[in-house]
N, C-alpha and C positions, 0 to 999 in steps of 0.2 A: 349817825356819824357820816355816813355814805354821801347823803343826801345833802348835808351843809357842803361837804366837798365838791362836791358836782354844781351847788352851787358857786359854791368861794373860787372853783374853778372857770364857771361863766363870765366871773366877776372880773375875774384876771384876763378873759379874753378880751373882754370888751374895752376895758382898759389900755389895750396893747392900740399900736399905729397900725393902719391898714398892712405896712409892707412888714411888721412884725407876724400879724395874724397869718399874713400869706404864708411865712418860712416857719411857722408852727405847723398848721395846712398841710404844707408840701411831705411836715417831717413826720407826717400823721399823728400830731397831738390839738388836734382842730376840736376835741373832747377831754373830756375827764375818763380815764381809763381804768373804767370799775363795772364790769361784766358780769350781771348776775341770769340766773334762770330763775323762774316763777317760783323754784324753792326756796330762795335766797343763798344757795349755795354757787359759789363763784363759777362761771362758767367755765374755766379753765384753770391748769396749776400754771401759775404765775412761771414756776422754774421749766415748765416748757416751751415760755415766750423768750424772743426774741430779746424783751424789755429784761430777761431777770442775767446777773451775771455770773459769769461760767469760772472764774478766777477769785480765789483757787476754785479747781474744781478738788472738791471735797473726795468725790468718786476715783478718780486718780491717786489723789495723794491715800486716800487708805491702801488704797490695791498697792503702794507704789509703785506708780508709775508717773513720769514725768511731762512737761509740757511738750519736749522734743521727743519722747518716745511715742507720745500722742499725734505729735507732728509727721514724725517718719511713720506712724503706721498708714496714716491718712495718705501720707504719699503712697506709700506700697499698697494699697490697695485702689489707688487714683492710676498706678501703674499699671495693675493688674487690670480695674476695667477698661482701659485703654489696652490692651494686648486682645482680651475678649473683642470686643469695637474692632479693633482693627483686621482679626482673623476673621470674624464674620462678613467683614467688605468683601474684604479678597476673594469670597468663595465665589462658585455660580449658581449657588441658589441661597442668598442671604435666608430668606423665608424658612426653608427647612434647617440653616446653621442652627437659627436662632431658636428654634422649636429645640433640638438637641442639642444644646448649650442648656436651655431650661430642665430638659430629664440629667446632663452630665450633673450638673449642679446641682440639682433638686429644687428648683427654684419656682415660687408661687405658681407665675404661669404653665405651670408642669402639670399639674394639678394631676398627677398619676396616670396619665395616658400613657397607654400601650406603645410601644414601638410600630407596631401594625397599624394603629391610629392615627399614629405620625406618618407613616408610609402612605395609606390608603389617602389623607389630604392632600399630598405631593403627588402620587403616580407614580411611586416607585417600589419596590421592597423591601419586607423587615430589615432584610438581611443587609442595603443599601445605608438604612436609617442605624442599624448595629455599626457598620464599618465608619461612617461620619463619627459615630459617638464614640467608638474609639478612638479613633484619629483626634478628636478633641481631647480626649484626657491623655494621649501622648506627648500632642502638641503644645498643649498648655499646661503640661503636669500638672493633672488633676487624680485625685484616684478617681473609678468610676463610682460608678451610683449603683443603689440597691437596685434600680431599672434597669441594669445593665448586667450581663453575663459575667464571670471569673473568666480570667486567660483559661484556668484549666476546663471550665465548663464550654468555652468556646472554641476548646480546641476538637476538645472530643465528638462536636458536633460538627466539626469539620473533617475530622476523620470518617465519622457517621456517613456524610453526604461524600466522601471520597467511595466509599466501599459501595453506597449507593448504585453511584454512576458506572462505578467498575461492572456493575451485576454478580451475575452467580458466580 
């Protein structure tokens, strides 16, 4: 079945005027669009291409939710990565933001490194790389992360290092 298509497909190209075949070409249908692997099983699920369509999306309407509710989330979170982007320009060490913006978030590039990890790459202090990451979930209203201290855990360690300093 595949194989008449792909022909019947060739068939159709060849048939087309030069300046046809070009705006097929350009629109990437220069082929018959049938992707197999040596199993015969399709290379890919057609409804993750580009080619397959999203209306209705199915997924939506059971959850209900709507096309505009789908729409304004995408904005609110096109907002949101724009406020990230723009707080990490501002700073004076984009590099380490962006290091602690990935532990605030928990995000891939995080991949569980320590705070001290994070510090010892920069040249700076756990305690420098704790105070950004706070400042980030302040600033962005974020809750922290499991990589990150509780207000109340952090405070007591700052009492800790108060009494420290004081001495005996």
């Amino acid at each position: 079945m595949d194989s008449k298509y792909k022909r019947d497909f060739q068939a159709h190209l060849k048939s087309l005027t030069p300046k046809k075949r070009k705006a097929y070409r350009l629109a990437g249908l220069d082929g018959p669009l049938v992707s197999y692997r040596g199993s015969g099983c399709p290379a890919g699920d057609i409804a993750e291409s580009s080619l397959a369509s999203h209306h209705p999306d199915i997924a939506n309407l059971i959850d209900g939710r709507t096309a505009e509710s789908e729409e304004e989330e995408t904005f609110h979170s096109s907002c949101g990565i724009c406020r990230v982007l723009s707080y990490v320009k501002g700073k004076s060490n984009p590099s380490l933001t962006i290091d602690c913006v990935l532990l605030v978030f928990n995000l891939p590039g995080y991949e569980g490194e320590s705070m001290t990890t994070i510090a010892n790459r920069y040249g700076v202090s756990r305690a420098a790389v704790s105070r950004r990451c706070v400042k980030i979930t302040e600033e962005l209203r974020v809750p922290p992360s499991r990589a990150m201290r509780s207000e109340r855990n952090r405070e007591a360690c700052r009492q800790a290092r108060t009494k420290r300093k004081a001495g005996p």
